[in-house]
Backbone as CSV, one residue per row, in Angstrom:
resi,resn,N_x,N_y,N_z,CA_x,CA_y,CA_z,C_x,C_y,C_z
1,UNK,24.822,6.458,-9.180,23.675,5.841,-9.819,22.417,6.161,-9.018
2,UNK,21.434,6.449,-9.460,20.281,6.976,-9.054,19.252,5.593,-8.858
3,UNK,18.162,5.388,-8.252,17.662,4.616,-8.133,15.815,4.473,-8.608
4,UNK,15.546,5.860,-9.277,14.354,5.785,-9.692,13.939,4.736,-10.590
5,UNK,14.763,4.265,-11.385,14.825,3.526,-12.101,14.428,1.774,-11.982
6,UNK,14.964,1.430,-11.114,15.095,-0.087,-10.346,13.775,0.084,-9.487
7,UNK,13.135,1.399,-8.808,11.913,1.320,-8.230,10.686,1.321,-8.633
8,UNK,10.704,1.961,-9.772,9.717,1.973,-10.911,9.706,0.402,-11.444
9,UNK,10.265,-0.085,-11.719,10.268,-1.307,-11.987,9.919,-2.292,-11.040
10,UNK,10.254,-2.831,-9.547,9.382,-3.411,-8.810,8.381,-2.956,-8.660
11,UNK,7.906,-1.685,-8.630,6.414,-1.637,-8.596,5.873,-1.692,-9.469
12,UNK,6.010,-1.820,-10.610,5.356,-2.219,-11.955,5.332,-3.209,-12.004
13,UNK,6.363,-4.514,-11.544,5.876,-5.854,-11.604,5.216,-6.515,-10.571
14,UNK,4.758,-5.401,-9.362,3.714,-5.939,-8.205,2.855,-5.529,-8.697
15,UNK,2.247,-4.945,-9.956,1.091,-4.534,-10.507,0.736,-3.220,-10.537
16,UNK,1.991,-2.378,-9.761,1.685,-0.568,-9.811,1.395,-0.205,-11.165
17,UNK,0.976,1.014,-11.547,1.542,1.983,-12.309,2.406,2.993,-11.577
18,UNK,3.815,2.889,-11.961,4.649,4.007,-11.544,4.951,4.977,-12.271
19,UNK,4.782,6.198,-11.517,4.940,7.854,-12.131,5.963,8.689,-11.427
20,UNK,6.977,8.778,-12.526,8.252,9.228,-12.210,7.578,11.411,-12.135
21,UNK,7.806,11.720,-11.012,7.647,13.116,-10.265,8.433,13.279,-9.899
22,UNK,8.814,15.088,-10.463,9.916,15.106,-9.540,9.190,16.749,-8.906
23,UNK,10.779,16.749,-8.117,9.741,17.692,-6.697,9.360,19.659,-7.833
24,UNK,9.905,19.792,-9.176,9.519,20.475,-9.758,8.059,20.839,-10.254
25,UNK,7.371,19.102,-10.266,6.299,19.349,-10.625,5.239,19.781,-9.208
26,UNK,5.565,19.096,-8.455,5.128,19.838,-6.934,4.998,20.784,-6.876
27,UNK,6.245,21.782,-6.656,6.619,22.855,-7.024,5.749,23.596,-7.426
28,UNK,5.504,23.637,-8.364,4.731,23.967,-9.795,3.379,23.936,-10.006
29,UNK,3.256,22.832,-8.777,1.572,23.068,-8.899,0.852,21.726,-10.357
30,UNK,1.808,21.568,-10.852,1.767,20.506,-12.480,1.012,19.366,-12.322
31,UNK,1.716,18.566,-10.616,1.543,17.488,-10.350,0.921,17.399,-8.801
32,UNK,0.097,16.739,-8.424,-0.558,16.884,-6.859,-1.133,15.557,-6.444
33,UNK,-0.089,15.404,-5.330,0.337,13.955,-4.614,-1.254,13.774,-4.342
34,UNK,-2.412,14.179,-3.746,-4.049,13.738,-3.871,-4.316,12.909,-4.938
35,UNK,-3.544,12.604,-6.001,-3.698,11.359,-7.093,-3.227,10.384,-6.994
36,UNK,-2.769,10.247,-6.032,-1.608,9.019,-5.594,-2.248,8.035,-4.189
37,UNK,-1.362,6.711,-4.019,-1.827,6.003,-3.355,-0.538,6.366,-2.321
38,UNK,0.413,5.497,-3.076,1.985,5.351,-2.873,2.578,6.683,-3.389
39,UNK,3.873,6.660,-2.142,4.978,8.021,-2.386,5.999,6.803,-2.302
40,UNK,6.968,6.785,-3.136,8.510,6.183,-3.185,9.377,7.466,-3.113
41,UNK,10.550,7.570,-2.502,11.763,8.457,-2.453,12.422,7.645,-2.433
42,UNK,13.265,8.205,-3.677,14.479,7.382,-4.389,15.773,7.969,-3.724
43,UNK,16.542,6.949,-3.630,17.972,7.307,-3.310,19.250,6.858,-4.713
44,UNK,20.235,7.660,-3.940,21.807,7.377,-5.323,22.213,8.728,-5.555
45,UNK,21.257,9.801,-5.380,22.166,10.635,-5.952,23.073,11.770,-4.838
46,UNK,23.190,11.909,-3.989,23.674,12.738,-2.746,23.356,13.911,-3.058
47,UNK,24.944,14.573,-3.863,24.563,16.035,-4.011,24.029,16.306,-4.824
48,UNK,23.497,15.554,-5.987,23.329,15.858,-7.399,22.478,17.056,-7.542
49,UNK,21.297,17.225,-6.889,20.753,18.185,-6.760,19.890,19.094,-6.269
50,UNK,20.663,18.890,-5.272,20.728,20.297,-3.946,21.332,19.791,-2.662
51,UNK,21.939,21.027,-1.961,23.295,20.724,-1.306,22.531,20.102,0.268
52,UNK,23.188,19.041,0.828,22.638,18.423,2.125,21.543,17.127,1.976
53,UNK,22.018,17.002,0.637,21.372,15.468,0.288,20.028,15.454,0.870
54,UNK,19.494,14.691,1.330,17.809,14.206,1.871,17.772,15.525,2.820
55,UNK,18.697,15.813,3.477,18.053,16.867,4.391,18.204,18.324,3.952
56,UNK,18.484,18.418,2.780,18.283,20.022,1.751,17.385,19.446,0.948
57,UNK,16.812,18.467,0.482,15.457,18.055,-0.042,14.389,17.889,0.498
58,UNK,14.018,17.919,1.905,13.141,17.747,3.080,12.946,19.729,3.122
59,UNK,13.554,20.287,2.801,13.875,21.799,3.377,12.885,22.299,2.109
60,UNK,13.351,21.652,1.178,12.852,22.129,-0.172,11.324,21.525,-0.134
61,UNK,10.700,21.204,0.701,9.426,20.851,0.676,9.117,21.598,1.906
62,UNK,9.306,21.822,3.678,9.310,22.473,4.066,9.032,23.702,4.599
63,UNK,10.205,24.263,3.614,9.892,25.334,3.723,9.180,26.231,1.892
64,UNK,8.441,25.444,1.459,7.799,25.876,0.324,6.325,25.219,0.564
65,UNK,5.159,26.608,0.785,3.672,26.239,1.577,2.955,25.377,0.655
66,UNK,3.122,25.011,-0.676,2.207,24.242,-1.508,3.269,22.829,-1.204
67,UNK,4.198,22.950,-1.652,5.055,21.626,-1.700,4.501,21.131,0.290
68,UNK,4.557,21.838,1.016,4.242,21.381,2.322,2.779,20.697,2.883
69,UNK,2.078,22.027,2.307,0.767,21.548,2.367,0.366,19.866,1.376
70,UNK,0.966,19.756,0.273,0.775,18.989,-0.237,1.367,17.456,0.320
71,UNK,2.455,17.623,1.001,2.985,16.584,1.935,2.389,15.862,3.118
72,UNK,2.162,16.999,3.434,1.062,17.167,4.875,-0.353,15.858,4.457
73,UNK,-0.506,16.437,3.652,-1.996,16.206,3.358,-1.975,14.726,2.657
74,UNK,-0.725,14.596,2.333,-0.741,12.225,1.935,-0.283,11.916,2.718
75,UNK,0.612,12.318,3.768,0.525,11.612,4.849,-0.373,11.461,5.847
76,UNK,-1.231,12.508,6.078,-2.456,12.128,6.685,-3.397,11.796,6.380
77,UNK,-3.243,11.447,5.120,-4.710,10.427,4.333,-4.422,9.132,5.091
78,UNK,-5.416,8.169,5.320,-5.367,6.604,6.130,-5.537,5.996,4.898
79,UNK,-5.340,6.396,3.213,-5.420,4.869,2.147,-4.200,5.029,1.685
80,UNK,-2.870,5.744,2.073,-1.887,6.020,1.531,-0.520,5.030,1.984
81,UNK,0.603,4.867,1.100,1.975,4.368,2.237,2.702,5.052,1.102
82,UNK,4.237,5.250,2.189,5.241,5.455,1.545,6.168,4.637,2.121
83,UNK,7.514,5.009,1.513,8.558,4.230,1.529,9.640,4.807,0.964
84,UNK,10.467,5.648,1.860,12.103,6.320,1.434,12.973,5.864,1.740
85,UNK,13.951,5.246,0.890,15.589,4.739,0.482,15.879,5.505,0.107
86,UNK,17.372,5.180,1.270,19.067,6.293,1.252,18.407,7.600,1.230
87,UNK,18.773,8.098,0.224,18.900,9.883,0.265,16.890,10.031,0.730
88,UNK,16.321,9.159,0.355,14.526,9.255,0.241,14.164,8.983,1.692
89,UNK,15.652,8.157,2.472,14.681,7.819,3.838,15.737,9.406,4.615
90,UNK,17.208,9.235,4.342,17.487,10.651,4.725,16.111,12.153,4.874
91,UNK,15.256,12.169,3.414,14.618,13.275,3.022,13.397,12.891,4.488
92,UNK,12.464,11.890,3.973,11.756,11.782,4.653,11.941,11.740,6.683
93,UNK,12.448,11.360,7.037,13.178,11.824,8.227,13.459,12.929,8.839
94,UNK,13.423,14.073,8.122,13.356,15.341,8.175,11.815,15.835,7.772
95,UNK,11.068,14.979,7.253,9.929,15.699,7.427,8.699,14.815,8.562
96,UNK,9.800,14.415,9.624,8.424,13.680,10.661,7.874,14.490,11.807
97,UNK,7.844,15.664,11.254,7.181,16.861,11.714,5.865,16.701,10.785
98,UNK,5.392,16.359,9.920,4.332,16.375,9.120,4.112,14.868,8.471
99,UNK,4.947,13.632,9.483,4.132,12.280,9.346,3.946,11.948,10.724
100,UNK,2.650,11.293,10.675,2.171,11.326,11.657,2.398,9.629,12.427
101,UNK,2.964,9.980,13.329,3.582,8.542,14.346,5.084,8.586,13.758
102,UNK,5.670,9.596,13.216,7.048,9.360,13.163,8.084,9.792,14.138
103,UNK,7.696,10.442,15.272,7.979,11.518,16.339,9.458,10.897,16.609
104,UNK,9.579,9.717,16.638,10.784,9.092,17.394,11.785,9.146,16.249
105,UNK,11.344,8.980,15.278,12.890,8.868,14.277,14.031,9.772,14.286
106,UNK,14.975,9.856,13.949,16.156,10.202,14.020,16.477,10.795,13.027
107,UNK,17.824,11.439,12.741,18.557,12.161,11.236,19.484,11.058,11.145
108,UNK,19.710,11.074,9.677,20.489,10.293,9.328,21.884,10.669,8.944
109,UNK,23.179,10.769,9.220,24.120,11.397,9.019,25.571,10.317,8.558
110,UNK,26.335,10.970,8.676,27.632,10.543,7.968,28.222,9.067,8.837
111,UNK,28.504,8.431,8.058,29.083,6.944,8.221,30.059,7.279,9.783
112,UNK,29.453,6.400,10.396,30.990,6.226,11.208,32.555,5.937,10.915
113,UNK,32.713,5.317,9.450,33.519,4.718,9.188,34.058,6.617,8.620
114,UNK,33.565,7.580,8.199,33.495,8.637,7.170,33.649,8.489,5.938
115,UNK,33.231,7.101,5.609,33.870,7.123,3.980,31.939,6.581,3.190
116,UNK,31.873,6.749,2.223,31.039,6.170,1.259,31.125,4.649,1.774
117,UNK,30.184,3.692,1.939,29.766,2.321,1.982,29.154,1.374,0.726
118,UNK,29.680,0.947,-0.113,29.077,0.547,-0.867,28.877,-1.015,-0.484
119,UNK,28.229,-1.665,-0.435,28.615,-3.368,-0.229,27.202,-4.332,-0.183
120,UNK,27.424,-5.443,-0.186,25.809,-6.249,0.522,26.193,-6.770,1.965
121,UNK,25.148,-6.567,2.699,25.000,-6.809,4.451,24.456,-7.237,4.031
122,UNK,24.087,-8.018,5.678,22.463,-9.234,5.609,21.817,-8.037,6.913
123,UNK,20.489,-8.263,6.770,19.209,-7.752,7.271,18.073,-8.323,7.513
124,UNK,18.150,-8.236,9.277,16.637,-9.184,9.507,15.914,-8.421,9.772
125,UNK,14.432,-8.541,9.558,13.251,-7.998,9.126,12.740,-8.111,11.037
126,UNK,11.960,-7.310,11.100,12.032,-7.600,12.996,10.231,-7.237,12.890
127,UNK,9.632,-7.693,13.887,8.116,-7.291,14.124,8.168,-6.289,14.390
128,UNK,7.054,-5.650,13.350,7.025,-3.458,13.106,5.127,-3.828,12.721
129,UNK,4.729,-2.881,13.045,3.712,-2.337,12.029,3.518,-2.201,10.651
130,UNK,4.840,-2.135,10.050,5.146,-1.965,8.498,4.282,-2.173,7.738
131,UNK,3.295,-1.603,7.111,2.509,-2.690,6.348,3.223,-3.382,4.875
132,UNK,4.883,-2.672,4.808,5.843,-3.159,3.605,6.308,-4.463,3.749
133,UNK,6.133,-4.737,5.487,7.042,-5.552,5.942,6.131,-6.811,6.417
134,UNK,5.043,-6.590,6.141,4.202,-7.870,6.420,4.437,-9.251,6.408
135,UNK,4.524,-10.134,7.077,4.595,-11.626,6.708,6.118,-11.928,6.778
136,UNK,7.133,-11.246,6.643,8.493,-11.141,6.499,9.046,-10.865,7.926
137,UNK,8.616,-10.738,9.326,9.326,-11.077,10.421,10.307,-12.012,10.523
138,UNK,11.129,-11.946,11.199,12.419,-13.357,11.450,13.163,-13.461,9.994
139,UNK,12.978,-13.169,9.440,13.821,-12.862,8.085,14.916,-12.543,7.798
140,UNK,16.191,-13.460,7.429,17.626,-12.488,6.868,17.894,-12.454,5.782
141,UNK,17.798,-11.114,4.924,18.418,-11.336,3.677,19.647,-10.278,3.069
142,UNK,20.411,-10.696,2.526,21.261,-10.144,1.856,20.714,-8.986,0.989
143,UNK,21.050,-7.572,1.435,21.063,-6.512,0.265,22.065,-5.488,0.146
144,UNK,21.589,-4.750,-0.606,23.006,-3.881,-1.560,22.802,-2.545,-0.301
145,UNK,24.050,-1.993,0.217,24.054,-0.570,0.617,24.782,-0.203,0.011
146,UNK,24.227,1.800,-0.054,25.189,2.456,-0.633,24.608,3.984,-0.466
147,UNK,25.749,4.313,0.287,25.537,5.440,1.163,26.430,5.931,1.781
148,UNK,27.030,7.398,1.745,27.707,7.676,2.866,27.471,8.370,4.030
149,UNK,25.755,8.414,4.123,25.135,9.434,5.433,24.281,8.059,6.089
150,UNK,24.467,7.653,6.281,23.488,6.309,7.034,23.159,6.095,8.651
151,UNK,24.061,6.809,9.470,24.125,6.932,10.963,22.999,7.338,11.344
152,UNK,22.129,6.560,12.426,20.991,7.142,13.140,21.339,8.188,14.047
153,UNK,21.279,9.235,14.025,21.790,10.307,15.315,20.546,10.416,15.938
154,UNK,20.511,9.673,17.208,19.430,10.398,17.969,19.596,11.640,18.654
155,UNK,18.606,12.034,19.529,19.014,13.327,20.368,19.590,13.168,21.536
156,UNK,19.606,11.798,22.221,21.113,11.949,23.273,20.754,10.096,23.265
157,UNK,20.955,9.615,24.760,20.813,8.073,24.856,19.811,7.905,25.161
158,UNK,18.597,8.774,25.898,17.396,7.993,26.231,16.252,8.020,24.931
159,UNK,16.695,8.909,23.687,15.743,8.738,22.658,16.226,7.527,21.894
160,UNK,17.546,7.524,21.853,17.819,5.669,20.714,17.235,4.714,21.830
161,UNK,17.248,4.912,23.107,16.667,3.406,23.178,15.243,3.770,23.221
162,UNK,14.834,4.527,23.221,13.305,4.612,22.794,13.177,4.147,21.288
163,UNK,13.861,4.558,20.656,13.699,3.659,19.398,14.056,2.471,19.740
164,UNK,14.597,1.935,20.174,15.048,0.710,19.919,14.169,-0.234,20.418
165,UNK,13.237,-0.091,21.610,12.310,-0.694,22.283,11.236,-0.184,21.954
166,UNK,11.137,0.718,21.132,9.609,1.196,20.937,8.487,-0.152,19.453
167,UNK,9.231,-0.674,18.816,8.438,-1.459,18.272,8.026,-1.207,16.488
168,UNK,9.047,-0.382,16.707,8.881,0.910,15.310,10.380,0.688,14.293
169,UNK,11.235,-0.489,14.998,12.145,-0.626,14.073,12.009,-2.031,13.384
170,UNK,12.206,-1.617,11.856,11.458,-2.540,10.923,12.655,-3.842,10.863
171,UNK,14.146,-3.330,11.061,15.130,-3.805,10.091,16.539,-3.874,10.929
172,UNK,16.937,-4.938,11.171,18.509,-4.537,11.597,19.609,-4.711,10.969
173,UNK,20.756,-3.982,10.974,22.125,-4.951,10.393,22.483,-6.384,11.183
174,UNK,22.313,-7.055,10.814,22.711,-9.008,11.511,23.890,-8.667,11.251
175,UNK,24.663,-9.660,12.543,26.285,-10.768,12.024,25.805,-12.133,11.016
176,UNK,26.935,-13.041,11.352,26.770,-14.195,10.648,26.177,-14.814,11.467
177,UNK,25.745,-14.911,13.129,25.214,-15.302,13.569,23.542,-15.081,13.981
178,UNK,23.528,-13.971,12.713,22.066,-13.347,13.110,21.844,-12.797,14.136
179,UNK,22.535,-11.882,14.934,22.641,-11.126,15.767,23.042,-9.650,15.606
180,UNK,22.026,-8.563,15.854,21.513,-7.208,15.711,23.383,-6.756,15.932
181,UNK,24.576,-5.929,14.921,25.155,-5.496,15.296,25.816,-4.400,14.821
182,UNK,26.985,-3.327,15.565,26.995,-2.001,15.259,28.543,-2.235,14.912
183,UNK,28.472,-3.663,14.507,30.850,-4.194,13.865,30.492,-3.769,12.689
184,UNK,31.548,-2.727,12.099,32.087,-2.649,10.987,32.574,-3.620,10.099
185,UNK,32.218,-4.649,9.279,31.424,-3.797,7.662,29.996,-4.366,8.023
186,UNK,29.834,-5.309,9.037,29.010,-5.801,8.610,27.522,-4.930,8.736
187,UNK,27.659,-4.066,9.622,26.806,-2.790,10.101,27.734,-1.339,9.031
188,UNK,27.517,-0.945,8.571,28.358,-0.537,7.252,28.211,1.190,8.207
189,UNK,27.516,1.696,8.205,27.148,3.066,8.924,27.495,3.174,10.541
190,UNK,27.858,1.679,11.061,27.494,1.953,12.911,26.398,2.312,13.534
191,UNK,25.226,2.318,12.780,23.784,2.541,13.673,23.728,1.610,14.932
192,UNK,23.366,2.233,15.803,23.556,1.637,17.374,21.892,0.838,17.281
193,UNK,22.376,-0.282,17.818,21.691,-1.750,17.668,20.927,-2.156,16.274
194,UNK,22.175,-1.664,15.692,21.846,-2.114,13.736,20.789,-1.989,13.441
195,UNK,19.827,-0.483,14.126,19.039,-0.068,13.572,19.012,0.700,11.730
196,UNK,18.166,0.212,10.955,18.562,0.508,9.676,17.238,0.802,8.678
197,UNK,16.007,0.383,9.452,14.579,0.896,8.797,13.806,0.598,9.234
198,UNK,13.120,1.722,9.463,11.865,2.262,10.775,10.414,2.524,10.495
199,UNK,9.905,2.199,10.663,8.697,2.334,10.680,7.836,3.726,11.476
200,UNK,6.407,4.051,11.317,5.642,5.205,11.908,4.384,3.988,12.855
201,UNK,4.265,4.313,13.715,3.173,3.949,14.890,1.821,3.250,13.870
202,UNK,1.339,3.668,12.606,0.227,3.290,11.670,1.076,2.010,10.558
203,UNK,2.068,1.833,10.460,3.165,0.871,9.751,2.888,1.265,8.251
204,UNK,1.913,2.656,7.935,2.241,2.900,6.628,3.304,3.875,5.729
205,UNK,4.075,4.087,6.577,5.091,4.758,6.317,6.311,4.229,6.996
206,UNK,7.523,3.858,6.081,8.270,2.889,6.612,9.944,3.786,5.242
207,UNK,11.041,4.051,6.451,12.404,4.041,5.921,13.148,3.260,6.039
208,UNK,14.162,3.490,5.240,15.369,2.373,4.937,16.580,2.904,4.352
209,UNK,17.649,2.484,5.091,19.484,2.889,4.268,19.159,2.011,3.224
210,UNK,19.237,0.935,3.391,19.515,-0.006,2.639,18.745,-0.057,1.287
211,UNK,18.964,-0.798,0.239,18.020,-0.177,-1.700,17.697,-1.701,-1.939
212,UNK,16.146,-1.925,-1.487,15.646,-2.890,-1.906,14.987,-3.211,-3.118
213,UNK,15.333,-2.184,-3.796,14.519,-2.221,-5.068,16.181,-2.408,-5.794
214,UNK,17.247,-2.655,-5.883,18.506,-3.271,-6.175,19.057,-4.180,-6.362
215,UNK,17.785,-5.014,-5.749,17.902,-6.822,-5.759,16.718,-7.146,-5.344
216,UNK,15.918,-6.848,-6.497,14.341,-7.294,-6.422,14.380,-8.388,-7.146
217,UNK,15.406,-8.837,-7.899,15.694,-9.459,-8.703,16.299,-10.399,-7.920
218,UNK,16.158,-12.113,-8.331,16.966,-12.865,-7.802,19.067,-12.736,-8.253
219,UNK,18.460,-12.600,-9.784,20.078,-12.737,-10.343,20.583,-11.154,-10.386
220,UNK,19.936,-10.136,-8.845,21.094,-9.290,-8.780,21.252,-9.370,-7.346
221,UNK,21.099,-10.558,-7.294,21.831,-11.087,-5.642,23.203,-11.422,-5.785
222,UNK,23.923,-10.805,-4.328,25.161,-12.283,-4.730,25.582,-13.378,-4.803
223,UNK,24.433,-13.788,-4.139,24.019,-15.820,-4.207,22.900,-15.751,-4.105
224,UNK,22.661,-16.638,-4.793,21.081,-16.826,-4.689,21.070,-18.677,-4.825
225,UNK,19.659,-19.364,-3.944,20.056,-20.757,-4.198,19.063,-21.076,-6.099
226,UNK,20.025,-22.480,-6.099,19.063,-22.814,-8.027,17.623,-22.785,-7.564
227,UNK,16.996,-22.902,-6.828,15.211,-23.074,-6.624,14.431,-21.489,-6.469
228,UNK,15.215,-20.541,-6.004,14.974,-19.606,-5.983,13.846,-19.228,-7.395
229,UNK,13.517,-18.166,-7.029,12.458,-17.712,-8.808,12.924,-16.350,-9.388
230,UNK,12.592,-15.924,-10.380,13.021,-14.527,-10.594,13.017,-13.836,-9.607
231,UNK,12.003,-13.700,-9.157,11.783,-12.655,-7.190,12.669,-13.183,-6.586
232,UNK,13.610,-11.818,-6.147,14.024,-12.379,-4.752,12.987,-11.765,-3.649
233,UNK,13.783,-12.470,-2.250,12.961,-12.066,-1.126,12.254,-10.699,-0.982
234,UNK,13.006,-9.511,-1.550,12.701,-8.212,-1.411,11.513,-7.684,-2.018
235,UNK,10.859,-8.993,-3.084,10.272,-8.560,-3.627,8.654,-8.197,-3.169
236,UNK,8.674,-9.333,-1.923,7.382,-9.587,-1.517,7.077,-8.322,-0.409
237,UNK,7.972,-7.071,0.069,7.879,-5.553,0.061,7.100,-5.134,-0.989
238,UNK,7.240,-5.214,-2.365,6.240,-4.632,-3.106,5.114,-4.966,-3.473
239,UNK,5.136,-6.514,-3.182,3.929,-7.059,-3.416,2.960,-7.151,-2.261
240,UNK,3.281,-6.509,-0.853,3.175,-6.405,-0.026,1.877,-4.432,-0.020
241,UNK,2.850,-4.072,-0.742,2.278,-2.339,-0.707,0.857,-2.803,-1.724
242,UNK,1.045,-3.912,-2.847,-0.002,-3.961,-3.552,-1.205,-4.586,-2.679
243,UNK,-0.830,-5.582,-1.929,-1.928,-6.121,-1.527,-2.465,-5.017,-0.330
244,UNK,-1.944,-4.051,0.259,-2.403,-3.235,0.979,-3.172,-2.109,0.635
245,UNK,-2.854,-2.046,-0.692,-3.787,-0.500,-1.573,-4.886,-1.607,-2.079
246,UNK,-4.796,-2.934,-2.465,-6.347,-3.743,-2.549,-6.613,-3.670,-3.571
């Protein structure tokens, strides 16, 4: 299942207009990200189409000079944010050669467990720059993963704990005790100190394993309490990007 679908839709009910692009029209010259505020990268589909999931889709921008230049050039605009889930934070991750304050992030690779993860974890929201993540510090909430490349690979041990202390991680996998951890299921991938969505040094560019646009909805939680409202918690991420574009 693909996820363009469920993202277009929270941002349409934080007040976006969302415009489904795909990297053809890039490509092509058709469509040119300079019209845009917000970039979303959708996740769900792995191989569907092209081989190496987010990181043969990062290549495909890359190494093609308009699709690059054109990348280049919204991430270094200062009125812009993005935001890539699963295969979108895989893609984007591979291009923090051309976002700027992303230097520390990592590749995202195959489950520790090696199998596909489908399930809901809980996730606390941690003090980042984020500007997605605003107001939502100290936060645990239940959401949907689903992924089988989710592992942070850093480049040996002194770059993960540079992530880890650098101030740039948005998101952890919690236990039941609300404590940052790398136990299987409840850390579904094994990211070392249940790192799971990161932020860039400016907090307008922010990744994530996890598909918050999947349970933007209260009733596609797996509990939700009766006082709750249509929004669930996840929602105030999008309403979050709105109040930041103004």
């Amino acid at each position: 299942m693909n996820g363009e679908v469920e993202m277009a839709a929270a941002f349409v009910r934080a007040g976006f207009r969302a415009v489904d692009v795909h990297m053809t029209d890039i490509l092509s010259g058709r469509v040119s990200l300079q019209d845009f505020r917000g970039l979303a990268a959708c996740g769900g589909f792995s191989y569907g189409d092209v081989l190496g999931a987010g990181e043969g889709w990062a290549k495909s921008i890359l190494f093609n000079d308009r699709a690059r230049a054109e990348f280049a050039a919204f991430f270094k605009r200062e009125d812009t944010f993005g935001l890539g889930v699963c295969n979108g934070c895989q893609m984007m991750s591979n291009l923090k050669s051309i976002i700027p304050g992303a230097g520390l992030w990592p590749r995202f690779v195959q489950n520790q467990s090696e199998r596909y993860e489908g399930r809901f974890v809980s996730l606390q929201i941690e003090a980042s720059p984020s500007v997605l993540f605003a107001g939502m510090t100290g936060s645990v909430i239940p959401i949907a993963v689903a992924h089988g490349e989710g592992y942070t690979e850093f480049r040996d041990a002194a770059a993960t704990e540079a992530m880890h202390r650098s101030g740039l991680v948005a998101a952890r996998f919690v236990d039941n005790h609300h404590r940052p951890t790398e136990h299987y299921p409840l850390n579904p991938n094994g990211s070392p100190h249940g790192m799971t969505a990161l932020t860039t040094t400016t907090g307008r560019v922010t990744i994530m394993m996890p598909h918050p646009e999947r349970v933007f909805r209260s009733a596609c939680m797996s509990w939700s309490p009766k006082d709750w409202s249509e929004d669930s918690p996840w929602m105030q991420l999008f309403y979050n990007a709105r109040s930041w574009v103004g």
